[in-house]
C-alpha positions, 0 to 999 in steps of 0.5 A, a space after each residue: 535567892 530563890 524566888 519566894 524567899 525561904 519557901 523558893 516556889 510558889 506553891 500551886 493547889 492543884 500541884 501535886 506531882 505524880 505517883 502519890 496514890 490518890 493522896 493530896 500533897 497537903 497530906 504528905 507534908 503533914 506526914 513528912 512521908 519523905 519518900 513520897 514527897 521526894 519522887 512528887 518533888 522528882 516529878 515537878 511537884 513545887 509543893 512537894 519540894 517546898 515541904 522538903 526545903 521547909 524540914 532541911 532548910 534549918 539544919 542545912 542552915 545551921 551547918 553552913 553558919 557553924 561551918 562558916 561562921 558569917 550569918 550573910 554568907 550562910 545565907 548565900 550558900 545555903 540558898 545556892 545549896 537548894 538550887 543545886 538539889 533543885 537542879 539535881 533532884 531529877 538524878 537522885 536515886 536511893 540506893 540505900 540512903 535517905 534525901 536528907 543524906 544526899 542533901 548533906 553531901 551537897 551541903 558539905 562540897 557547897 561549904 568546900 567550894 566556898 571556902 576555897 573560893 575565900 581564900 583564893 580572893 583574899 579576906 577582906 575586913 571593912 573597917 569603920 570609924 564608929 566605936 560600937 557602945 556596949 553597954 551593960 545590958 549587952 554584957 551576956 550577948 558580948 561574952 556569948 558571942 566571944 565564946 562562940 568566936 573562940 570554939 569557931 576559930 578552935 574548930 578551924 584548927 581541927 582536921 578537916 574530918 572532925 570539922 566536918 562532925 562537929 558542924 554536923 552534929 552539934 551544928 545542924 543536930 544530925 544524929 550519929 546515924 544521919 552524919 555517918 550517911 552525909 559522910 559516907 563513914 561508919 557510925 563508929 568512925 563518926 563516934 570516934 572523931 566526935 571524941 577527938 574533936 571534942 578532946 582537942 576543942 577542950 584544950 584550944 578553948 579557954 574556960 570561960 
């Protein structure tokens, strides 16, 4: 975990990096000027960092959890995630793509390597001797949580590309644009397999 929870760093007044043209960090965050806090979080910045896992921590969130499917797990992942842009940030460079890009493509190889390293050990279920009581005020919860076991399981089932899209798209709410960057593909590709995954989720979901 990183240390002071969903922040990761304590955060330092007079922290605030380099190269940042007389204006406070306080005033970038409020910007979100990501290029800027990006090279102050380069130089050390623990706040410049803080307001860029802040803006990136939801979607990488809701990536990993549409990806995985687990809430502790993606948890775990997400937060080994942000130690690795921490770790890696130093070496990040532009080259024609934005951070959250990068931070994707980080996302997207930390999801991989969990799910291999599952497999290799072998899912494992506790079992329980309790009978959870649902009652009816529970009903909706139930249905909706079905329903999102059933597209979960669906998407499984998907090629690993379209995976990818759909966990991207309607999972951490990436544009077309901001998915064809994390995936390194064209626009239209990403449209494209959105198409195919919807098509093919259509026919492996029941209706409702």
């Amino acid at each position: 975990m990183l240390e002071g929870g969903r922040s990761g760093f304590r955060i330092s007044g007079a922290d605030q990096g380099a190269g940042l043209e007389n204006r406070t960090v306080d005033e970038l965050v409020a910007e979100f000027d990501e290029f800027t806090l990006v090279e102050a979080a380069k130089t050390g910045s623990q706040r410049a960092f803080t307001a860029l896992y802040e803006h990136f921590f939801p979607k990488v969130y809701r990536y990993v959890a549409a990806r995985l499917g687990n809430t502790e797990d993606a948890e775990d992942v997400t937060e080994e995630i942000f130690l690795r842009v921490v770790h890696n940030i130093q070496g990040f460079s532009w080259r024609g793509l934005p951070f959250g890009a990068w931070v994707f493509r980080i996302a997207r190889n930390e999801v991989v390597s969990h799910v291999r390293r599952e497999k290799n050990r072998g899912a494992t279920s506790e079992l329980t001797e309790t009978i959870p009581d649902h009652g009816a005020d529970h009903a909706t919860a139930i249905e909706f949580q079905f329903t999102m076991q059933s597209i979960r399981m669906a998407t499984e089932k998907l090629p690993e590309a379209q995976r990818q899209v759909i966990a991207l798209r309607f999972g951490a709410g990436l544009s077309v644009a901001e998915t064809a960057q994390a995936l390194s593909k064209t626009e239209n590709n990403v449209k494209v397999l959105q198409h195919k995954a919807i098509a093919k989720l259509q026919q492996l979901v029941p209706p409702q």
